[in-house]
N, C-alpha and C positions, 0 to 999 in steps of 0.2 A: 538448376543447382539444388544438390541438398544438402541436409547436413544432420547426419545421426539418423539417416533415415527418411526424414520431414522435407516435405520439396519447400522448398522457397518459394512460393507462388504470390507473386504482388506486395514484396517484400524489398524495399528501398533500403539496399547495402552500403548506400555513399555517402549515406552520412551516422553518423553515430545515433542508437539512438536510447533513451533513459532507460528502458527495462534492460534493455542488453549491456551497458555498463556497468548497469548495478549489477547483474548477475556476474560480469566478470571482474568488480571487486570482493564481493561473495566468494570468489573460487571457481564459478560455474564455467562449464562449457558451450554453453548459446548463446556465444556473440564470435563477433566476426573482427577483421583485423582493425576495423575503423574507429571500433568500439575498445579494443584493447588501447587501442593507443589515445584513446579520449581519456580511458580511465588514468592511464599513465600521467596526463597533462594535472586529473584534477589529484590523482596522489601526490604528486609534487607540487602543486599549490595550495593542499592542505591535505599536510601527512596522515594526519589520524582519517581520513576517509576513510578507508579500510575498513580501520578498528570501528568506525562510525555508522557504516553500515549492516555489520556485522549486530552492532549493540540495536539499532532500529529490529533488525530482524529477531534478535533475543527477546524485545521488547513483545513483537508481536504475538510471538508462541507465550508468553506470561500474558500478556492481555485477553488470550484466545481462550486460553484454561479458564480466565478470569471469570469471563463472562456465560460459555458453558458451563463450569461450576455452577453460577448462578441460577443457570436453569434453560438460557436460551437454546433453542434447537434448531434454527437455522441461523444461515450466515450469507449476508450480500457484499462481498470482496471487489471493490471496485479498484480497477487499475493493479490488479495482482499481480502484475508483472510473470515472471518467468516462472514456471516450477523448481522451486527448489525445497528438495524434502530435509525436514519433515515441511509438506505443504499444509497450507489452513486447516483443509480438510483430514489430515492426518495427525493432524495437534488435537484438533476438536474432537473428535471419533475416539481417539485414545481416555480422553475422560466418559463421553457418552457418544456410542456407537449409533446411535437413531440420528446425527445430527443432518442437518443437509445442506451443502454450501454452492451458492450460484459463486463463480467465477465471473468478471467482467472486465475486460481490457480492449482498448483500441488498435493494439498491434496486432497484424497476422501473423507474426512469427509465435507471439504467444498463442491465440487459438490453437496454432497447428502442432507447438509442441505441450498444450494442453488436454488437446483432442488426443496425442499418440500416449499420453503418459499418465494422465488422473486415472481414478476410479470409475468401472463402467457399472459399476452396483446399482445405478440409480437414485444416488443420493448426492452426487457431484455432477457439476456439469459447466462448460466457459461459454461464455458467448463473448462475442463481436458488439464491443456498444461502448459511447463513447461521454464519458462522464460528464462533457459539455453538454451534452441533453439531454440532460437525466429524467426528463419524461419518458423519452425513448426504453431508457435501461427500466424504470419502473413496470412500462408498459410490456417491456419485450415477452413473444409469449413463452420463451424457455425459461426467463425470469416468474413468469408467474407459473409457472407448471412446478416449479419447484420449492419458489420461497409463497406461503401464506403471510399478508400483508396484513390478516385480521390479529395474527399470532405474532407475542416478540422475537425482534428480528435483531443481530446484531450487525451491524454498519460497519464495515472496515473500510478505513480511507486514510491509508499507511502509505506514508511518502508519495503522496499525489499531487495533492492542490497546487505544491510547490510549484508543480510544473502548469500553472494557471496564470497567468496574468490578472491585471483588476476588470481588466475589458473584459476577461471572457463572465466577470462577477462570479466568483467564487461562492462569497457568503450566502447569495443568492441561490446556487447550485445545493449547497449543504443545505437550505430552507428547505426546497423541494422535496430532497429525499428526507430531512425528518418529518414534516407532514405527512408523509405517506406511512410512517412507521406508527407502530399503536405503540400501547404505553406498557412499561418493561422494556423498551426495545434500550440498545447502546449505541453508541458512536466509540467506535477505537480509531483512531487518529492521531496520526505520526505529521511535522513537519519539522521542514529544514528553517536555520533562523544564524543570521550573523550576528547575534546577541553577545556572544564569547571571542569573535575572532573576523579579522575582515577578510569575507570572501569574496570579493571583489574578480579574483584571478580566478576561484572557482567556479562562479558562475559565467567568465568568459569561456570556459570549457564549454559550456553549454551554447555558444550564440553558434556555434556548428552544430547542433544538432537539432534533432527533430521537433523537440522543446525547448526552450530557457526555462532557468534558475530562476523560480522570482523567492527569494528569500523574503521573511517573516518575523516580526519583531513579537517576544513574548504576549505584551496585549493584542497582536493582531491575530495571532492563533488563537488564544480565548476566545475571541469573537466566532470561532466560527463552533463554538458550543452552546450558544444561545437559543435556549430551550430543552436545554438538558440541566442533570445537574451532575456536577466533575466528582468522582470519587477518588477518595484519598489515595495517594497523598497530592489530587490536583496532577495541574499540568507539570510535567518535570522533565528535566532531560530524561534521555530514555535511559540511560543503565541505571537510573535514579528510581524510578516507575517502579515501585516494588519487587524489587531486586530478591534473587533468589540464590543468586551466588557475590562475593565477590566481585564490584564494578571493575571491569578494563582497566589498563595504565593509561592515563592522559583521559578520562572520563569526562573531569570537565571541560575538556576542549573541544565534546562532542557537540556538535553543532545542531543536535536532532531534540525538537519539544516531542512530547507523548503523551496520552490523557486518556483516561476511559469515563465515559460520561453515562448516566440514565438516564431516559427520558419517563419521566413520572405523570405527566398530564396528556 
């Protein structure tokens, strides 16, 4: 099977799965019917989804400028989900063109329609790797041909964890890879949290899919910034995160924390 081109090769259609929902409440086209009608279940159990993952994604490109700005020149994007432009790499490049962004996600279907569609300049590139062993993703050698580990690196780990449980130790995982970062480096970090609103129905959306929904209370996101230090205005919902236009309608029902942190030591 394909689709847009891209074979399907080792690609589990039967059940929904998190990158390909999000992309089809984003608007996008690479997901399949399982995934549309998943998305459909969590719209209707919590309407601002949409609007909510839209403002996550807003968030990300204001995070991305943020930390380029600053100076960083590469980027380690883990769990990037699906291409949808403008992609990391096209946010970051448009402030400074030398940047270079490893891609990293566990789906095939993302590799393969990352492989047909990033940049082949040699400054972009995804791999196969699976933020559970994040030795692995550090170690990988497409990972180290591209990102320098001596240089600041910026960490994006935008609507991911969520899909973690405590068993698979999360906070642990985020240890790993800031250890490995030198100092200058950032963590930009998106999670989901029923702090505003009970998702209860939402995250039953999820018990058919490839992941569950483990939602996250205000302090427990903070937690996983330790050893950095949060720049203003801190952890915030995201259309709140240094907002550059006018926040969404219904803003604060947006059920998404978002933070951009340094690591200084």
């Amino acid at each position: 099977m394909t689709q847009d081109g891209v074979e399907a090769v080792n690609i589990d259609t039967s059940k929904p799965h998190p990158a390909r929902i999000y992309d089809y409440l984003l608007g996008g086209k690479d997901n399949y019917e399982v995934d549309q009608q998943a998305g459909d279940r969590l719209a209707a159990a919590a309407p601002e989804a949409r609007i909510g993952v839209r403002a996550n994604r807003a968030f990300l490109q204001r995070a991305v400028r943020y930390v380029v700005g600053g100076g960083v020149r590469q980027v380690l994007d883990i769990g990037t989900g699906l291409p949808t432009s403008p992609n990391v790499h096209e946010i970051a490049q448009s402030v400074a063109p030398d940047v270079r962004v490893a891609y990293v996600d566990n789906d095939p279907i993302v590799a393969a329609h990352g492989n047909a569609l990033l940049s082949r300049s040699g400054t972009t590139r995804i791999v196969l790797g699976d933020l559970r062993d994040p030795r692995s993703v550090l170690d990988h050698p497409d990972v180290r041909q591209l990102i320098d580990f001596d240089q600041p690196v910026a960490l994006l780990l935008v609507a991911i964890l969520h899909f973690l449980t405590e068993a698979d130790r999360p906070a642990e995982i985020v240890a790993t890879l800031r250890d490995a970062l030198p100092a200058g480096s950032f963590l930009v970090l998106s999670h989901a949290t029923g702090d505003f609103a009970d998702r209860s129905a939402a995250q039953a959306v999820y018990s058919d899919a490839t992941a569950s929904l483990n939602l996250r209370s205000r302090a427990e996101v903070e937690r996983f910034f330790e050893g950095f230090d949060l720049v203003e205005p801190g952890l915030a919902q995201v259309p709140f995160w240094r907002p550059d236009a006018p926040p969404p309608q219904h803003s604060a029902e947006i059920g998404f924390y978002g933070g951009v942190a340094r690591k200084t030591a």
